[in-house]
C-alpha positions in Angstrom: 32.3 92.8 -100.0 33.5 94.8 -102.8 32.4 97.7 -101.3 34.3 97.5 -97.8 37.7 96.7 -99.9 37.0 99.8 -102.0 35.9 102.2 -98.5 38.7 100.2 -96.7 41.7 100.7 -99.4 40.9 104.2 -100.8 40.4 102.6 -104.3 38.2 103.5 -107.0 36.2 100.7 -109.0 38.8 100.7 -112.2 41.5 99.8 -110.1 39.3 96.9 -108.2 38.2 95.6 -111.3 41.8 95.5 -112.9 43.3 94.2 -109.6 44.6 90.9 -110.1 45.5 88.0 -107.2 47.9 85.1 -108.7 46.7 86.5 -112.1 43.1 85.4 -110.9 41.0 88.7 -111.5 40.0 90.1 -108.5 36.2 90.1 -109.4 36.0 86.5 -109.8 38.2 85.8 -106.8 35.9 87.0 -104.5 32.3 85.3 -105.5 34.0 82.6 -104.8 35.7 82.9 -101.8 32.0 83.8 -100.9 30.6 80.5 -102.2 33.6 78.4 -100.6 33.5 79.9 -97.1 28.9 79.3 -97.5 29.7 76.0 -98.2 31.8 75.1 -95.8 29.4 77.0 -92.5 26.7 75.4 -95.0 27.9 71.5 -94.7 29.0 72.3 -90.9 25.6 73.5 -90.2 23.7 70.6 -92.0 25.7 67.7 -90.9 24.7 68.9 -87.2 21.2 69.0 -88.0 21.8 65.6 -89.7 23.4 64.2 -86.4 20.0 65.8 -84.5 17.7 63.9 -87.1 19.5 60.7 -86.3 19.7 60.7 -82.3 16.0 61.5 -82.7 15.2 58.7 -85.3 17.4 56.5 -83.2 15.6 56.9 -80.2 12.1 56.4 -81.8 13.0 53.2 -82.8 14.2 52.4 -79.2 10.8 53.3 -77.9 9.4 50.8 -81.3 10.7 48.1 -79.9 9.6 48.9 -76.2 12.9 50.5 -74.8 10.9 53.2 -72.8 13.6 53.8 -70.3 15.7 55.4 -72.8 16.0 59.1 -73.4 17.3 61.2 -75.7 20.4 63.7 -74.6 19.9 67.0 -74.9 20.1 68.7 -78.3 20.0 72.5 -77.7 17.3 75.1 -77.8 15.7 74.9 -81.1 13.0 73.0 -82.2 15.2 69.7 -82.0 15.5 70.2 -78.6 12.0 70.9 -78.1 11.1 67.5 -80.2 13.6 65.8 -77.7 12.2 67.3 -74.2 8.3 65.6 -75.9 10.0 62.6 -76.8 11.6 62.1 -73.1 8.3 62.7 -71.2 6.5 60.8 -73.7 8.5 57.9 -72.8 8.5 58.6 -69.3 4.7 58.4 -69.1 4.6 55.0 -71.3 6.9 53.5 -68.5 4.9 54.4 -65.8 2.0 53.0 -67.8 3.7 49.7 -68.6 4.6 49.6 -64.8 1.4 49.5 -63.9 0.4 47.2 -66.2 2.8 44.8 -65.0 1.9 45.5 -61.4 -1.4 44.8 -62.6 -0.4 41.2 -63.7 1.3 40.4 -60.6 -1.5 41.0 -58.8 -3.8 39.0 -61.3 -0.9 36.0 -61.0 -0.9 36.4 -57.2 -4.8 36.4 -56.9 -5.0 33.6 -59.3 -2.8 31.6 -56.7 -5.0 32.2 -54.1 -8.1 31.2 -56.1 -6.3 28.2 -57.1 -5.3 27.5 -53.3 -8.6 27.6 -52.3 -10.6 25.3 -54.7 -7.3 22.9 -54.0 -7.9 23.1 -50.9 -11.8 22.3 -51.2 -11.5 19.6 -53.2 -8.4 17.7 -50.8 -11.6 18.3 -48.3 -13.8 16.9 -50.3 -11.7 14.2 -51.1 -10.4 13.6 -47.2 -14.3 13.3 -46.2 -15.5 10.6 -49.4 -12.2 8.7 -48.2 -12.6 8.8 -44.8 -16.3 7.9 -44.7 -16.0 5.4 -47.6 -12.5 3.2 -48.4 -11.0 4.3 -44.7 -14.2 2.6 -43.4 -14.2 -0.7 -45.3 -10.6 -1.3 -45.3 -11.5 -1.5 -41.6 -14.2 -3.8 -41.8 -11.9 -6.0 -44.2 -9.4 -6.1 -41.1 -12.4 -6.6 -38.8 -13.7 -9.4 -40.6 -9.9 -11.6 -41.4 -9.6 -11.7 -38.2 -13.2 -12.5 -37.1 -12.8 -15.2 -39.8 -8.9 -16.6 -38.3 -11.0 -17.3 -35.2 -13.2 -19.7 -37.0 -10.5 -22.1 -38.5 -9.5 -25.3 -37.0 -5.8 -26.5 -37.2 -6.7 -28.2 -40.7 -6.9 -25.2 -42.4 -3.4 -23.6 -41.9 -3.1 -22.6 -45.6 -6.2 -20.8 -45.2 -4.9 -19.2 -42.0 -1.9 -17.8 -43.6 -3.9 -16.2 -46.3 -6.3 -14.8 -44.1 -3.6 -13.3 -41.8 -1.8 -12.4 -45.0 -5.6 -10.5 -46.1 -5.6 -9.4 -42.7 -1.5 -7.4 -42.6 -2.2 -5.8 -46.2 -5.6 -4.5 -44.7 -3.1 -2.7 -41.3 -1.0 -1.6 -43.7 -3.6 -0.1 -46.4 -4.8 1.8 -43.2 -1.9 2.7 -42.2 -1.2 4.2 -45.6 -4.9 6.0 -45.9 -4.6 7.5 -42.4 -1.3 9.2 -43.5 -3.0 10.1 -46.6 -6.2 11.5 -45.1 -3.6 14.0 -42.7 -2.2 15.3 -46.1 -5.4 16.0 -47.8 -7.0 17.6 -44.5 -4.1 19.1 -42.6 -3.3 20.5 -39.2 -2.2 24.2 -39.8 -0.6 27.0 -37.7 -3.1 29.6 -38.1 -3.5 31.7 -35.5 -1.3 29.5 -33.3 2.7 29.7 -32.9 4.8 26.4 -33.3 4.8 24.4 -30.4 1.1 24.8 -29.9 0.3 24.1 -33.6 3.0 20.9 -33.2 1.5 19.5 -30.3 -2.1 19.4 -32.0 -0.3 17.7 -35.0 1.4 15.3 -32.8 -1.7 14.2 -30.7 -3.2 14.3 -33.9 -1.1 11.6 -35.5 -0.9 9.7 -32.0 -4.5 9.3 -31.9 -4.6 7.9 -35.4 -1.7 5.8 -35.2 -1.1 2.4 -34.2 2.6 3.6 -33.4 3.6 5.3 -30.2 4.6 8.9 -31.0 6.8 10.9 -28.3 7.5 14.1 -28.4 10.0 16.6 -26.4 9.3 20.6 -27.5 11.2 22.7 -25.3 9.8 27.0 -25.6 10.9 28.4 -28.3 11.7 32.3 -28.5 9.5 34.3 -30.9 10.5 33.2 -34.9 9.2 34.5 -37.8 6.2 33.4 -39.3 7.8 31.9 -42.5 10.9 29.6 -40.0 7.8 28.7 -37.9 5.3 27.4 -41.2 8.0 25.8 -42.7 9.6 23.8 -39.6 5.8 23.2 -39.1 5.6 21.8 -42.4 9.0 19.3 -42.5 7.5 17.8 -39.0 4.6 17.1 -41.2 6.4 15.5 -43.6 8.9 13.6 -41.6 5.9 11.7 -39.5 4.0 11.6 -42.9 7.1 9.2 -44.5 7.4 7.6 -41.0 3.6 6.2 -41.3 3.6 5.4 -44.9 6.9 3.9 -45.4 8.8 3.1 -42.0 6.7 0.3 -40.5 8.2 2.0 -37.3 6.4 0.7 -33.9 7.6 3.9 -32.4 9.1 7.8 -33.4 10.1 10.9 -32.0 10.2 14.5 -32.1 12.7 16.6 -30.1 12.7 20.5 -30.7 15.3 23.0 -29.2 17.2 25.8 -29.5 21.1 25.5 -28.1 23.3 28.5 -29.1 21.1 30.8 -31.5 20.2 27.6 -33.5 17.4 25.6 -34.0 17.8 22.1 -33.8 15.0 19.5 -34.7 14.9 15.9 -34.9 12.6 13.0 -35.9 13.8 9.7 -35.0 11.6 6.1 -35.7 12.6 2.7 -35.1 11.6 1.3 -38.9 13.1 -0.8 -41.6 15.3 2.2 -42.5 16.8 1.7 -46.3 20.2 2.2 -47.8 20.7 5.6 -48.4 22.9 4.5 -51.6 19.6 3.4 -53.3 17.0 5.3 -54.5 13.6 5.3 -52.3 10.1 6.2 -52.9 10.2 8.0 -50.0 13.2 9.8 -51.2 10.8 12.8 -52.4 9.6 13.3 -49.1 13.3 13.8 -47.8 13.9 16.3 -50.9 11.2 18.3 -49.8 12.5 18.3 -46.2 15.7 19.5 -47.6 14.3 21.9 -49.9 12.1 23.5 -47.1 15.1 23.8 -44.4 17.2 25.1 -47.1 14.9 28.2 -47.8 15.1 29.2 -44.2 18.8 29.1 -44.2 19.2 25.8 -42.5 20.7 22.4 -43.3 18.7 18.4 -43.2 20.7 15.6 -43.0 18.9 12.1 -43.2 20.8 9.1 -41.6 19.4 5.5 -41.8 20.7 2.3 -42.3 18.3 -0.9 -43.1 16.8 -2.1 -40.4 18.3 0.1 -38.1 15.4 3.2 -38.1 15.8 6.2 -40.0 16.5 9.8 -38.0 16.2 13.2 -39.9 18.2 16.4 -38.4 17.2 20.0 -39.1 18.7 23.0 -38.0 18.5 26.2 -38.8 20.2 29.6 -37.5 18.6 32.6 -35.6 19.6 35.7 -37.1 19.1 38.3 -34.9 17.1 41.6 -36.9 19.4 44.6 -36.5 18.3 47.2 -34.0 17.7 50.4 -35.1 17.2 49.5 -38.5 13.9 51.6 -39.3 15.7 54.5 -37.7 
């Protein structure tokens, strides 16, 4: 530096070195200018490699604590930049890698389900059979046998007659109940059938099994999808299930239609009905009508007054699928 003011001002050294700024010798002056100006590219040029270090720390710890979808923003050309550009595909491979791994779990969950399904459904089999074959058959022969025994008894044994008949209801009723029982444990399904076939095998079902009459009006329904058809499968189910177990209805039912892009169901039994302001142990049955029409976009109402029947009311829209939509 001393040399370009000396080329650059025609100077010889004794003048430069007697040259004087503020009375601050020029010699002095200049070393430090020099160190002033170093220190100040010096600290600009270490606080941005500070910054560097700490986006680069920062994100390190992000992908610590498992943030993998972060990355870090681009730092320049040097090595920093190079460490960051690592870092990013790094994380971008631990993503995919923890996506599959989740994928992985659903599909362990989902197969788990089905496993569980199945031996569910074994053992209701199981169960259906040792019932069928075993209490089904001797709360039968109870029934058989009160009223073989009513026949016996003479006018002097009216107490006796009362309890037998008494002995002889609770045995109907128990059947009743275990008949109702023994459809839930080994059900009709729809596989491999639409709805109003797989409902008219459910209703002569129940009809042949019942002491009720069942009636049954299913007008031809255009094509639904699978999960509307299972599910309006499954509330008829449910509806003639409460009918049998807790109705003591004589007669019931079933009317299926569409009117106006809507379906419109209805299940309709001459029982004891119950106040609708009082809890019921049927009531879960009704929740899980409701519950199943409201997951296919429809609406149940449930009207019954005591001893007036009880009629449930589904309906659900049709929503047409927009054409052209794969196009």
């Amino acid at each position: 530096m001393l040399t370009v003011i000396l080329i650059s001002y025609r100077l010889d050294w004794q003048t430069l070195v007697t040259a004087r700024i503020y009375g601050i010798p020029l010699p002095v002056l200049i070393p430090v200018f020099v160190v002033s100006i170093g220190t100040v590219f010096g600290f600009a040029f270490g606080y941005s490699m500070k910054r560097k270090i700490e986006v680069i720390v920062e994100s390190i710890m992000r992908y610590e604590r498992g943030n993998f979808a972060h990355r870090v923003p681009v730092l320049g050309e040097d090595e920093f930049g190079l460490i960051a550009g690592h870092l990013n595909r790094m994380a971008e491979r631990a993503q995919q890698q923890v996506a599959s791994l989740q994928k992985l779990t659903t599909e362990k969950a989902k197969w788990e389900e089905r496993m569980k399904e199945a031996v569910i459904s074994e053992e209701r089999q199981r169960l259906a059979r040792e019932l069928h074959d075993a209490v089904s058959q001797q709360l039968f022969a109870i029934s058989m046998m009160s009223s073989a025994v009513k026949e016996t008894l003479t006018g002097d044994d009216r107490p006796i007659y009362r309890q037998i008949a008494m002995i002889e209801k609770m045995a109907g009723i128990a059947q009743n109940e275990m008949r109702a029982l023994l459809l839930h444990l080994r059900p009709v399904t729809l596989e491999g059938k639409r709805l109003k076939e797989g409902l008219e095998e459910l209703l002569e079902e129940f009809k042949a099994k019942q002491l009720a009459e069942v009636h049954w009006e299913v007008e031809d329904l255009p094509d639904l999808p699978k999960g509307i058809e299972d599910h309006l499968f499954r509330i008829v189910q449910e509806g003639l299930s409460n009918v049998f177990r807790h109705s003591q209805a004589t007669s019931v039912t079933i009317r299926l239609a569409v009117r106006n892009r809507q379906i419109y169901l209805r299940i309709i039994d001459n029982g004891i009905g119950f106040d609708m302001n009082k809890p019921k142990s049927s009531s879960y049955g009704l929740q899980l009508i409701q519950e199943r029409a409201s997951e296919i976009g429809g609406i149940a109402e449930v009207i019954s007054f005591p001893g007036k029947g009880t009629q449930i009311e589904v309906k659900v829209p049709i929503i047409e699928e927009e054409k052209g939509r794969d196009a």
